[in-house]
PyMOL commands that place a pseudoatom at each C-alpha (Angstrom):
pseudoatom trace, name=CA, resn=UNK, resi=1, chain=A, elem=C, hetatm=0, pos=[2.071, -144.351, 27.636]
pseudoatom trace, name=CA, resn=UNK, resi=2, chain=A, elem=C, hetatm=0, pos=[-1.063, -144.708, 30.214]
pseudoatom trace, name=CA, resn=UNK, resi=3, chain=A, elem=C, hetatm=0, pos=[-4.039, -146.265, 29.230]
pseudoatom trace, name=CA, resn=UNK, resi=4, chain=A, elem=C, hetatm=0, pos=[-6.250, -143.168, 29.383]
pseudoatom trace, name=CA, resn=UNK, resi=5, chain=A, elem=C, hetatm=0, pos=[-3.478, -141.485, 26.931]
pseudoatom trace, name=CA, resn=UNK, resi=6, chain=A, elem=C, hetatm=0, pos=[-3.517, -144.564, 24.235]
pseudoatom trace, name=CA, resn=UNK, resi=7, chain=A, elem=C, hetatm=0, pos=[-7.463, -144.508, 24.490]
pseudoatom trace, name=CA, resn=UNK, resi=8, chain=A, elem=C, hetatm=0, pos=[-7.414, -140.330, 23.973]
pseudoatom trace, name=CA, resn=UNK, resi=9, chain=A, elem=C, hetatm=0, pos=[-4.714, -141.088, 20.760]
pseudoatom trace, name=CA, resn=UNK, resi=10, chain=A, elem=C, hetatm=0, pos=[-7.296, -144.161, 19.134]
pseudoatom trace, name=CA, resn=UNK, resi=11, chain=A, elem=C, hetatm=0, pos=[-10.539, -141.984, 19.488]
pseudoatom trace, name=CA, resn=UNK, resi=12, chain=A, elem=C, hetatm=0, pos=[-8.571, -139.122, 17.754]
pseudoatom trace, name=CA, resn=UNK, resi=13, chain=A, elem=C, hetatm=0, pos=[-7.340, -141.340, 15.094]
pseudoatom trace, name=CA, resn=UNK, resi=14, chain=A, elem=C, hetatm=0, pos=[-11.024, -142.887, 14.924]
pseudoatom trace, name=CA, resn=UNK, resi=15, chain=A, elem=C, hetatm=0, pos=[-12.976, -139.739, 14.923]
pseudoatom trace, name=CA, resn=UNK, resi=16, chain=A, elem=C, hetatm=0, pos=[-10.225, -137.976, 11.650]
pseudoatom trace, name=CA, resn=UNK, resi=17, chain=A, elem=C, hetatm=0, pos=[-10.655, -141.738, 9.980]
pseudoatom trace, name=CA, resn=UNK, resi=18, chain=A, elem=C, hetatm=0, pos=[-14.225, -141.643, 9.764]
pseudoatom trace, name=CA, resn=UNK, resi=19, chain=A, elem=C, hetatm=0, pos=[-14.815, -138.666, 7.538]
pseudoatom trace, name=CA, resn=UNK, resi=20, chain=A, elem=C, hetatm=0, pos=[-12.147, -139.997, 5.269]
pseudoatom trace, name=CA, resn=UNK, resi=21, chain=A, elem=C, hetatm=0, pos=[-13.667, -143.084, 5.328]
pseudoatom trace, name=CA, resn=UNK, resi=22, chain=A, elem=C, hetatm=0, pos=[-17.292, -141.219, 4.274]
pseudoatom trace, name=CA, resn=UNK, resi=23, chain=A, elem=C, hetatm=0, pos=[-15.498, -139.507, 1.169]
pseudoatom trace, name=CA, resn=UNK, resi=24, chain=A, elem=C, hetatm=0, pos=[-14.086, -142.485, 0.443]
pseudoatom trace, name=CA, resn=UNK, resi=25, chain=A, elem=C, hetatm=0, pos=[-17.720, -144.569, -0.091]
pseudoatom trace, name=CA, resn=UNK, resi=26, chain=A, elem=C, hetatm=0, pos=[-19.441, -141.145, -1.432]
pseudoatom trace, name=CA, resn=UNK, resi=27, chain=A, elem=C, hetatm=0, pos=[-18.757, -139.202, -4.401]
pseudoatom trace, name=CA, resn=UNK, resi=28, chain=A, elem=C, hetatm=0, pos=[-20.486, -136.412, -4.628]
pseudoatom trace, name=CA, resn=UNK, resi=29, chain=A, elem=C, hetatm=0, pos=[-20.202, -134.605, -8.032]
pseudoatom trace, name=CA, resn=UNK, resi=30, chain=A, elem=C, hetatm=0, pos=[-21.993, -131.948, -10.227]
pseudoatom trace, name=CA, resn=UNK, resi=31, chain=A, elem=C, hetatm=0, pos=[-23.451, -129.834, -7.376]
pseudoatom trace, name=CA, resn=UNK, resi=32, chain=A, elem=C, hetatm=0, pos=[-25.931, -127.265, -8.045]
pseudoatom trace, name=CA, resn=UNK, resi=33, chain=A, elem=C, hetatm=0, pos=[-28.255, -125.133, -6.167]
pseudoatom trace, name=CA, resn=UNK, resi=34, chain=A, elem=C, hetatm=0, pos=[-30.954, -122.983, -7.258]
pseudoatom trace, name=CA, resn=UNK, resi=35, chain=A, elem=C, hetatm=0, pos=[-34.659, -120.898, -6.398]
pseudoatom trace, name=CA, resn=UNK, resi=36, chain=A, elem=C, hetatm=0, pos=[-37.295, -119.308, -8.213]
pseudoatom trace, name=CA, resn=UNK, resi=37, chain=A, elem=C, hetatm=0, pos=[-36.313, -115.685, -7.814]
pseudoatom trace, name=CA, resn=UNK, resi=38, chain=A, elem=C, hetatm=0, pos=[-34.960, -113.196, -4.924]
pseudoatom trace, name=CA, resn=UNK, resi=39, chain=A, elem=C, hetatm=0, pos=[-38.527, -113.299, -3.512]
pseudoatom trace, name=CA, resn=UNK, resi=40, chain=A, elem=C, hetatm=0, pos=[-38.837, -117.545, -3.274]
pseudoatom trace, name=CA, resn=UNK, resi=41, chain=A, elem=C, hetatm=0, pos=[-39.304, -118.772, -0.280]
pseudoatom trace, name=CA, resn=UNK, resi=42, chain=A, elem=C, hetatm=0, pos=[-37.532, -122.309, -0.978]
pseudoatom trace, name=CA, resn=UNK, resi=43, chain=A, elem=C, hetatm=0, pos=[-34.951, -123.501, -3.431]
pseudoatom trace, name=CA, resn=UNK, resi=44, chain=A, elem=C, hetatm=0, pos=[-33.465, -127.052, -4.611]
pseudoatom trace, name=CA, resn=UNK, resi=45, chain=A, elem=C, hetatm=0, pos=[-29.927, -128.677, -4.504]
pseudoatom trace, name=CA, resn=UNK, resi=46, chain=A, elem=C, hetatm=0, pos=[-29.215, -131.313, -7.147]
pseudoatom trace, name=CA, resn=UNK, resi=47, chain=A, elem=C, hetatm=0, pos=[-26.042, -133.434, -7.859]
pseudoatom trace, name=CA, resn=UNK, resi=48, chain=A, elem=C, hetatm=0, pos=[-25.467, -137.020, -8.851]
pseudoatom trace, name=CA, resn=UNK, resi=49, chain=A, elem=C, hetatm=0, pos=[-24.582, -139.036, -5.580]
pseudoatom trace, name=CA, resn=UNK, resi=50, chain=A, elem=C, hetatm=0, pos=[-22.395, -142.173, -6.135]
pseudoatom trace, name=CA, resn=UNK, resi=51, chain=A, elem=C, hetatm=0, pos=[-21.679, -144.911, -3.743]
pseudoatom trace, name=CA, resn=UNK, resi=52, chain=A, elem=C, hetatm=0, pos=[-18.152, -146.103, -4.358]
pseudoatom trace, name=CA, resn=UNK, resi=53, chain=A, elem=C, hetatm=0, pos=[-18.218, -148.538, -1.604]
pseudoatom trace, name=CA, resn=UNK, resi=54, chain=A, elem=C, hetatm=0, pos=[-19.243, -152.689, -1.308]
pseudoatom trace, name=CA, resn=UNK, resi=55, chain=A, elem=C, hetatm=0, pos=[-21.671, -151.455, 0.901]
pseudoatom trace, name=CA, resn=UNK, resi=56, chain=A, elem=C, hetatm=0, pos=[-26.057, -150.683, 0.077]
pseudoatom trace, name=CA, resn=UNK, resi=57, chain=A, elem=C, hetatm=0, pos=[-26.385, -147.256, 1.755]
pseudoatom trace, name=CA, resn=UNK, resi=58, chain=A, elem=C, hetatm=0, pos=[-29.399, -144.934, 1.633]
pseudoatom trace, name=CA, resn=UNK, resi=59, chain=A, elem=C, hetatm=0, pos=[-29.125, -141.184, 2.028]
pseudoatom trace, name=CA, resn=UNK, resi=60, chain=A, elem=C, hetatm=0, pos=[-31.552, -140.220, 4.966]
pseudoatom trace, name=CA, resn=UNK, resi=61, chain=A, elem=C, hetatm=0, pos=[-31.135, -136.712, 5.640]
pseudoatom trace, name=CA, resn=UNK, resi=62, chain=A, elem=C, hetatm=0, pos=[-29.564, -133.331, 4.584]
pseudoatom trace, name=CA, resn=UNK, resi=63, chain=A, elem=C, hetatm=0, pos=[-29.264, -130.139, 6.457]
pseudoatom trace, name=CA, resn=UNK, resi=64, chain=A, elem=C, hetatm=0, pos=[-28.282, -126.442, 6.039]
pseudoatom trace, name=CA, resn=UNK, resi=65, chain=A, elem=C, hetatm=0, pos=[-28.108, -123.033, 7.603]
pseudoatom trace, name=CA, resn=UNK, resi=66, chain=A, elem=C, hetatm=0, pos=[-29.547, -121.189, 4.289]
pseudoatom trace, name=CA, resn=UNK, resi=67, chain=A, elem=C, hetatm=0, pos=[-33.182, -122.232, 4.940]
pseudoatom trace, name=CA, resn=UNK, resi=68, chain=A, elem=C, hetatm=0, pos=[-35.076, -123.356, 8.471]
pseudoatom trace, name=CA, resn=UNK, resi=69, chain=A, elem=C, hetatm=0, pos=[-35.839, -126.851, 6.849]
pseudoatom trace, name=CA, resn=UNK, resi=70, chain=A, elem=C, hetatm=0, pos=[-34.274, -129.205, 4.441]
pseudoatom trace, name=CA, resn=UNK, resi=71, chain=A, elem=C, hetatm=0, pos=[-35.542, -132.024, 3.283]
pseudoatom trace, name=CA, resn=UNK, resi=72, chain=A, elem=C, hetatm=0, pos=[-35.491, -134.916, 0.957]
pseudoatom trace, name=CA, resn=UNK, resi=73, chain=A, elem=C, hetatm=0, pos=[-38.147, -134.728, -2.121]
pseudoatom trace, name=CA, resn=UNK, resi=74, chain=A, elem=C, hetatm=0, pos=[-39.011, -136.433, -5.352]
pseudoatom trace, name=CA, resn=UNK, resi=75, chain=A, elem=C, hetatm=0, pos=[-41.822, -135.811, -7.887]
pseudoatom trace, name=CA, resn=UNK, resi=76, chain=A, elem=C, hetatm=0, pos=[-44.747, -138.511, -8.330]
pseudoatom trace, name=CA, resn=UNK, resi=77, chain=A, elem=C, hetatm=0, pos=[-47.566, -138.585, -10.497]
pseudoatom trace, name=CA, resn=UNK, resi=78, chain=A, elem=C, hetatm=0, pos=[-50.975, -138.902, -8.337]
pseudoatom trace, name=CA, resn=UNK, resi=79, chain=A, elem=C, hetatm=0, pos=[-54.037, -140.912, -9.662]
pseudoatom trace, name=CA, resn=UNK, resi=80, chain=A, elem=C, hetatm=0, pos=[-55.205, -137.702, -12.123]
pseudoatom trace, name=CA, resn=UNK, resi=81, chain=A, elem=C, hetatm=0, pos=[-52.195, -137.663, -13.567]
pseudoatom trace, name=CA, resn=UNK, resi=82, chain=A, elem=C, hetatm=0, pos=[-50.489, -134.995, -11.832]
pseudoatom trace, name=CA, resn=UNK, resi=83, chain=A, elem=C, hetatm=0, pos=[-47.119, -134.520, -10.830]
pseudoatom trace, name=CA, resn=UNK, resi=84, chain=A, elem=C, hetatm=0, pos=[-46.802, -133.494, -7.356]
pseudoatom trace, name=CA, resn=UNK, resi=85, chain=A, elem=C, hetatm=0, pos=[-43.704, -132.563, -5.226]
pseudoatom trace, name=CA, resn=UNK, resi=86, chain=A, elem=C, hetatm=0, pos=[-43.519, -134.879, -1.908]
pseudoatom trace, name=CA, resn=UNK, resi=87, chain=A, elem=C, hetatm=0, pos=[-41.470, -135.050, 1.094]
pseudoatom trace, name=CA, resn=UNK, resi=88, chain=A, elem=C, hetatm=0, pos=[-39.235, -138.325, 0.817]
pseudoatom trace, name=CA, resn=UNK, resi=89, chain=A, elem=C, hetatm=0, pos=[-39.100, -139.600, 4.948]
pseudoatom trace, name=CA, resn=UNK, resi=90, chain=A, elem=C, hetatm=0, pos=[-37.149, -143.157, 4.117]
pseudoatom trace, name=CA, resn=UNK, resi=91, chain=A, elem=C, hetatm=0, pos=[-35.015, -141.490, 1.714]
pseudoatom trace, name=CA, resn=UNK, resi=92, chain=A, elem=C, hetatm=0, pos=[-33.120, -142.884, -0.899]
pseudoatom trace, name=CA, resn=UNK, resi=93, chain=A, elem=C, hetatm=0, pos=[-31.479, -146.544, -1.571]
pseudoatom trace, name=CA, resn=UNK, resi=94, chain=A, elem=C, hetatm=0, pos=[-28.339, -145.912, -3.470]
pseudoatom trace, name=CA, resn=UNK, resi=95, chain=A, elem=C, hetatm=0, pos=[-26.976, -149.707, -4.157]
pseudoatom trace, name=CA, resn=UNK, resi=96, chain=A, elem=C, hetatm=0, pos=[-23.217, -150.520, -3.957]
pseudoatom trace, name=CA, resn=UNK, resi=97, chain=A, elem=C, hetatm=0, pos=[-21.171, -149.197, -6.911]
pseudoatom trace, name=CA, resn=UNK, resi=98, chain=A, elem=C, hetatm=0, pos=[-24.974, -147.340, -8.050]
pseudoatom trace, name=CA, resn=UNK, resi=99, chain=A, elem=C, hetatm=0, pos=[-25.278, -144.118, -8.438]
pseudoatom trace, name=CA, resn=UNK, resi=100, chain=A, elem=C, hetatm=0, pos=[-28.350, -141.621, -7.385]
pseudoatom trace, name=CA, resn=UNK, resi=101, chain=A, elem=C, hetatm=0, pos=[-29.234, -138.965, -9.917]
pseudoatom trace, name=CA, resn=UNK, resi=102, chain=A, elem=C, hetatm=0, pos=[-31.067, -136.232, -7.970]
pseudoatom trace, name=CA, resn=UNK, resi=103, chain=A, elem=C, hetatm=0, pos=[-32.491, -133.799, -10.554]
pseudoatom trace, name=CA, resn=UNK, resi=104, chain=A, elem=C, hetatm=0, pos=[-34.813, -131.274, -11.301]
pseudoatom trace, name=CA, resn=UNK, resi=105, chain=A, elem=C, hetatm=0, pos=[-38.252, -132.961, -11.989]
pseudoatom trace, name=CA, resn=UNK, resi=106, chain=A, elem=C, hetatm=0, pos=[-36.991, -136.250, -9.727]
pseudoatom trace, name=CA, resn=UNK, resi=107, chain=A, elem=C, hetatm=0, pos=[-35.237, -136.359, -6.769]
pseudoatom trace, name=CA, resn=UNK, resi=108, chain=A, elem=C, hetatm=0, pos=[-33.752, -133.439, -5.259]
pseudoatom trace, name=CA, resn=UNK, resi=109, chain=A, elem=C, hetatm=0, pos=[-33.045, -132.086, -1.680]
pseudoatom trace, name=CA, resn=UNK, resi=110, chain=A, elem=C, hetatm=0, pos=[-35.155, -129.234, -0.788]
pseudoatom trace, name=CA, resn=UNK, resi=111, chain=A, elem=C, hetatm=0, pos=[-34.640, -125.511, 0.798]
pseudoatom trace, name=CA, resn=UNK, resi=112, chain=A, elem=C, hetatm=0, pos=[-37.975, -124.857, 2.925]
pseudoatom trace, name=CA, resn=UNK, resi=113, chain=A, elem=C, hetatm=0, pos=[-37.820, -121.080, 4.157]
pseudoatom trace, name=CA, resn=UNK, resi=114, chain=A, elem=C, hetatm=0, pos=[-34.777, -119.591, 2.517]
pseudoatom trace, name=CA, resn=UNK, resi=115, chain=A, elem=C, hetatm=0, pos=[-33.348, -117.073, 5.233]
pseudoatom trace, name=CA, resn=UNK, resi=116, chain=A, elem=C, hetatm=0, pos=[-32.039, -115.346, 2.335]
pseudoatom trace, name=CA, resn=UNK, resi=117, chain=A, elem=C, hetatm=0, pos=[-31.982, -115.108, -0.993]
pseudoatom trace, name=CA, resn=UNK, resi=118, chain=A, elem=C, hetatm=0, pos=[-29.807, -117.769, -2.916]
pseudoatom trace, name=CA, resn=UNK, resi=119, chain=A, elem=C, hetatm=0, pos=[-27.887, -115.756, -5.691]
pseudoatom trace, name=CA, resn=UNK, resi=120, chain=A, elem=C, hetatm=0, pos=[-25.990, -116.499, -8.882]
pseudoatom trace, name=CA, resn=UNK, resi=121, chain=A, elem=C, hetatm=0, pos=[-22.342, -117.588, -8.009]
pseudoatom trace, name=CA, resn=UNK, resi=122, chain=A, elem=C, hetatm=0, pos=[-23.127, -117.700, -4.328]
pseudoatom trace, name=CA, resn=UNK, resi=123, chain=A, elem=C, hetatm=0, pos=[-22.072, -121.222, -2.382]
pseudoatom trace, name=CA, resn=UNK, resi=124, chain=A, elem=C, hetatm=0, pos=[-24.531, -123.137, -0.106]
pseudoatom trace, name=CA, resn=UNK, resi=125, chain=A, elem=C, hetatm=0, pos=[-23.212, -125.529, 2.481]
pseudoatom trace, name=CA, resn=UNK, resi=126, chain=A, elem=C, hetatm=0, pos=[-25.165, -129.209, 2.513]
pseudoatom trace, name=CA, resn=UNK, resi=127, chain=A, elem=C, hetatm=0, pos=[-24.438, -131.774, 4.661]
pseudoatom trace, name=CA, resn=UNK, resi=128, chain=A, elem=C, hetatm=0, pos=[-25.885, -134.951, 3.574]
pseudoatom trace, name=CA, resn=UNK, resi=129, chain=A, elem=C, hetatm=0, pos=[-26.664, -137.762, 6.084]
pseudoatom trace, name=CA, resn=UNK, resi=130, chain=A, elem=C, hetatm=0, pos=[-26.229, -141.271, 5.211]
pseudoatom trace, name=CA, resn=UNK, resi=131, chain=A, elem=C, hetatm=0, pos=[-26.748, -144.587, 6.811]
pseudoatom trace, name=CA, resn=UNK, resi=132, chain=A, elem=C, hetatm=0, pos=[-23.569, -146.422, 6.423]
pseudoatom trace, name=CA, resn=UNK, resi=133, chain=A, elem=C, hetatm=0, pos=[-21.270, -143.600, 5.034]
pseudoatom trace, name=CA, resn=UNK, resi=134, chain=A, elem=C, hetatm=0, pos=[-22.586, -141.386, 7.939]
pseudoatom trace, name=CA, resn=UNK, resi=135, chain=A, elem=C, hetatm=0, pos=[-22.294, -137.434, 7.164]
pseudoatom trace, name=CA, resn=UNK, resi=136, chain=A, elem=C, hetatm=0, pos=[-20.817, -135.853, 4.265]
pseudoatom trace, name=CA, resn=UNK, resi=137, chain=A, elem=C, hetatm=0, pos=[-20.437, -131.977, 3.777]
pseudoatom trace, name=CA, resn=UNK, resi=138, chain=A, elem=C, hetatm=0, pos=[-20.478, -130.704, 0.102]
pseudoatom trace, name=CA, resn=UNK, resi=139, chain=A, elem=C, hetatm=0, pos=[-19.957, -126.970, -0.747]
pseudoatom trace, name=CA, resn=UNK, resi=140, chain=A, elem=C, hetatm=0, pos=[-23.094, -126.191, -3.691]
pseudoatom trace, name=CA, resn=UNK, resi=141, chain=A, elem=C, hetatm=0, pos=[-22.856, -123.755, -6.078]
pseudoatom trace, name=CA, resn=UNK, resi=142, chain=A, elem=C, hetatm=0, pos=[-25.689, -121.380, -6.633]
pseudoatom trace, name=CA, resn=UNK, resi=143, chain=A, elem=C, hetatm=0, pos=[-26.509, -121.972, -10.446]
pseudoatom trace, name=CA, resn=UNK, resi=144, chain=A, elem=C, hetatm=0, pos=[-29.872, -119.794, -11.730]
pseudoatom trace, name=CA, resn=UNK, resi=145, chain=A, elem=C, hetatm=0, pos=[-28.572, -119.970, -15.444]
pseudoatom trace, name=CA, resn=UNK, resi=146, chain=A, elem=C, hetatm=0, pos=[-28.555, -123.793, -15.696]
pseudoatom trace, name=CA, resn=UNK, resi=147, chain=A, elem=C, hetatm=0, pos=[-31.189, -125.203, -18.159]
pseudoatom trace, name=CA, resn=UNK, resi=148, chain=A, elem=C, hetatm=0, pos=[-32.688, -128.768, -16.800]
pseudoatom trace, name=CA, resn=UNK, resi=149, chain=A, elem=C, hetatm=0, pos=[-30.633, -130.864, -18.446]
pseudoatom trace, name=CA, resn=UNK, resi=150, chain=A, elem=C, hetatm=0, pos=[-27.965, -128.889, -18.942]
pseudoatom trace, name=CA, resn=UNK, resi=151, chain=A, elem=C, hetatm=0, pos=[-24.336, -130.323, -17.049]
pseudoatom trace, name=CA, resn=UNK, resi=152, chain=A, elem=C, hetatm=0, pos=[-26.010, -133.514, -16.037]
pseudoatom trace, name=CA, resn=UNK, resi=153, chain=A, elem=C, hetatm=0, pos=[-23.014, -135.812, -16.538]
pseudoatom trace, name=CA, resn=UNK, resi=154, chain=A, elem=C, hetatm=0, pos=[-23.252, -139.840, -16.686]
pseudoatom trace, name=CA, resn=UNK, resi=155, chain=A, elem=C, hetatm=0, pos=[-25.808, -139.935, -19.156]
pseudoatom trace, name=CA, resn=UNK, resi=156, chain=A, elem=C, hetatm=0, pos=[-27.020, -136.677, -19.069]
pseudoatom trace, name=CA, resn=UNK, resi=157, chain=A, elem=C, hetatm=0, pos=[-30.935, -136.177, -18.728]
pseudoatom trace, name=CA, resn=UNK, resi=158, chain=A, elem=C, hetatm=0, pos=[-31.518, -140.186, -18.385]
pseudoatom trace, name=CA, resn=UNK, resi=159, chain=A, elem=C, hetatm=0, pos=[-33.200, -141.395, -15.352]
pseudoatom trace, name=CA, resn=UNK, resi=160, chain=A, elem=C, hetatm=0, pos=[-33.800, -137.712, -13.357]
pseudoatom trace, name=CA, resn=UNK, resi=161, chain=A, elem=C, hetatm=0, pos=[-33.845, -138.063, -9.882]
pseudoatom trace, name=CA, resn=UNK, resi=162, chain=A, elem=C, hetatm=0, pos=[-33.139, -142.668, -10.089]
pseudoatom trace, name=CA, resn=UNK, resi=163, chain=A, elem=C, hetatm=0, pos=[-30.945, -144.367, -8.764]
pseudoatom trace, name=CA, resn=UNK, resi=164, chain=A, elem=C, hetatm=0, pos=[-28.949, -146.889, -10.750]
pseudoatom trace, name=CA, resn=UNK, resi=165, chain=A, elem=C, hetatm=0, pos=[-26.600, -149.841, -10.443]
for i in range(1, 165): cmd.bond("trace and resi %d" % i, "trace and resi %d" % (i + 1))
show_as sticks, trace
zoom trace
């Protein structure tokens, strides 16, 4: 075997072990996407985000063909007292072994410009962007019917949109 063929079979073997290795350290369960109507111009994605590995990561980015922008928000009260929807730049911390609960009213990733309209029983590709874990693509469900709470597993309705240890 020549050395360019041994370096051609390691970056293969590299480039199919790092995916594995990103669904290895992220679990990402309870997927749901939703919007306002057939008319909205933007929807949300929300899911509980668990980081199975030894490792702090923080999830930095998210992307997908069903709007022109996606982005990572959260809900925070301003100094009247209102609660106001914000774009999250840093992103989110999600500790070793913790667990992020993006949900509506807290955390969430956000559909800015729907190029279509996001209907019940419909699937919405997400790739999510991480620091350590790197990218990890997760096939969301449409869900209009879903009450707030409704599904939220690991505590269900406790700590919207936190992330825990």
């Amino acid at each position: 075997m020549t050395f360019r063929t041994t370096l051609l079979a390691a970056a293969c073997a590299l480039a199919t072990a790092l995916p594995a290795a990103a669904q290895d350290s992220i679990a990402v369960t309870d997927p749901y996407a939703r919007s306002s109507g057939m008319m909205a111009n933007s929807g949300a994605a929300f899911m509980v985000i668990e980081n199975r590995s030894d490792t702090d990561d923080r999830l930095i980015g998210a992307s997908s063909d069903v709007a022109e922008r996606t982005e990572l928000h959260t809900h925070e009260e301003d100094e009247m007292g209102v609660m106001r929807m914000i774009h999250v730049e840093e992103g989110f911390a999600i500790p070793a072994g913790g667990t992020l609960m993006m949900a509506r009213g807290g955390h969430h990733v956000m559909f800015l410009g729907l190029s279509g309209p996001m209907e019940q029983g419909d699937g919405v590709t997400l790739t999510l962007e991480f620091e350590e874990a790197g990218e990890v693509t997760v096939e969301v469900p449409v869900d209009l019917e879903r009450k707030p709470r409704h599904g939220m597993g690991h505590g269900a309705g406790h700590g919207m949109g936190q992330t825990t240890n």
